[in-house]
C-alpha positions as CSV (number, residue, x, y, z in Angstrom):
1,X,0.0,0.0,0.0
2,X,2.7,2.2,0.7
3,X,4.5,1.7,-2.3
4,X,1.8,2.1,-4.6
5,X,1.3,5.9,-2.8
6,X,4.9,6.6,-3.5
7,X,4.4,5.9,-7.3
8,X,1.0,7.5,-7.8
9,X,2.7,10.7,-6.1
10,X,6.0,10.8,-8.4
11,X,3.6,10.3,-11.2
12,X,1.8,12.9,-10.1
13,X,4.6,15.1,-9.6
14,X,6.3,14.3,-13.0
15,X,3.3,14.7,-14.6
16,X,3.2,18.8,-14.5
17,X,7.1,18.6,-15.7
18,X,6.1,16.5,-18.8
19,X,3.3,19.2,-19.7
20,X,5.4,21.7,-19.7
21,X,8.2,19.9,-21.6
22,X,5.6,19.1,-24.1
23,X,4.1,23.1,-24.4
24,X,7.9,23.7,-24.8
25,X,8.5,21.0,-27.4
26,X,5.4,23.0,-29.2
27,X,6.7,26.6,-28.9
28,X,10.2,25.4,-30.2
29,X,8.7,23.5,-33.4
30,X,6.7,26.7,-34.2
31,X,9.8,28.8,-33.8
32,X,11.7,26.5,-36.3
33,X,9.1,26.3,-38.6
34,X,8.9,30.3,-38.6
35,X,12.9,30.2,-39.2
36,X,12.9,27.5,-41.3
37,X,9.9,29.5,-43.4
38,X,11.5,33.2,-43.6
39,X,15.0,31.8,-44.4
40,X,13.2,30.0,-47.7
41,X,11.8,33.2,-48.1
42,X,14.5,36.0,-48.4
43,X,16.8,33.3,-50.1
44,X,14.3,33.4,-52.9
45,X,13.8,36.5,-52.6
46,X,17.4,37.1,-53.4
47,X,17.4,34.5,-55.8
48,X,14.6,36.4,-57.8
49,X,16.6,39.1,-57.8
50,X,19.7,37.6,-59.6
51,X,17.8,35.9,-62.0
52,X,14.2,37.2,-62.6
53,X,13.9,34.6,-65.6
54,X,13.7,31.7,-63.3
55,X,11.2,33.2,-61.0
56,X,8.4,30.4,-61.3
57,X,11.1,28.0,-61.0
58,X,12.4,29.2,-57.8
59,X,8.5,30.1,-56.5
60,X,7.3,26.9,-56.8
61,X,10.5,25.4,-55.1
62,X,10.2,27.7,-52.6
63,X,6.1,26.9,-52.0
64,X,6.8,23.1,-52.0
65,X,9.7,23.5,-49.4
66,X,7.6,26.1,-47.0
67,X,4.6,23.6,-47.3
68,X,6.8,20.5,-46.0
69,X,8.7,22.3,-42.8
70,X,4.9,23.7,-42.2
71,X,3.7,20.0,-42.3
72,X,6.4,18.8,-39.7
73,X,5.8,21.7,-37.3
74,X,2.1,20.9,-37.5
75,X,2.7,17.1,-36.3
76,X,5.4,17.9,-34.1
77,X,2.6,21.0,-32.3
78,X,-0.4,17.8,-32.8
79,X,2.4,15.2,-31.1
80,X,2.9,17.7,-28.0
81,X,-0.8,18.8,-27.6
82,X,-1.5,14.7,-27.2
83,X,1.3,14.8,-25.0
84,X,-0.4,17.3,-22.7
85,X,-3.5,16.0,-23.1
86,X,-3.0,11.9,-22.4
């Protein structure tokens, strides 16, 4: 009986600690992805510049490469929110 006290109470404690690491697992995936998302941008941006005949070229890679890191960020967020929640 005394054991199972013990456990329920470290698993109560460590419980709040894995929330948070989960909300800061979330807040550090959207931070990425915002990085990750405005370097693509200004480099094709730049890249435009230089060379204004490849411009659909460089869009569309640049569309298909913000779409992917936007897809991670959005499971890694959904992976932490079922974190918190279970």
């Amino acid at each position: 009986m005394l054991l199972s006290t013990v456990l329920l109470q470290a698993a109560a404690a460590s419980a709040g600690f894995a929330k948070m690491g989960a909300a800061l697992g979330a807040g550090v995936a959207v931070i990425g992805a915002a990085l990750g998302i405005g370097k693509i941008g200004s480099s094709a941006v730049e890249a435009i510049a230089r060379q204004p005949e490849a411009s659909g070229d460089i869009r569309m890679s640049m569309i298909i490469a913000a779409a992917l890191i936007e897809g991670v960020s959005l499971l890694a967020v959904v992976v932490c929110m079922l974190a918190v929640v279970l």
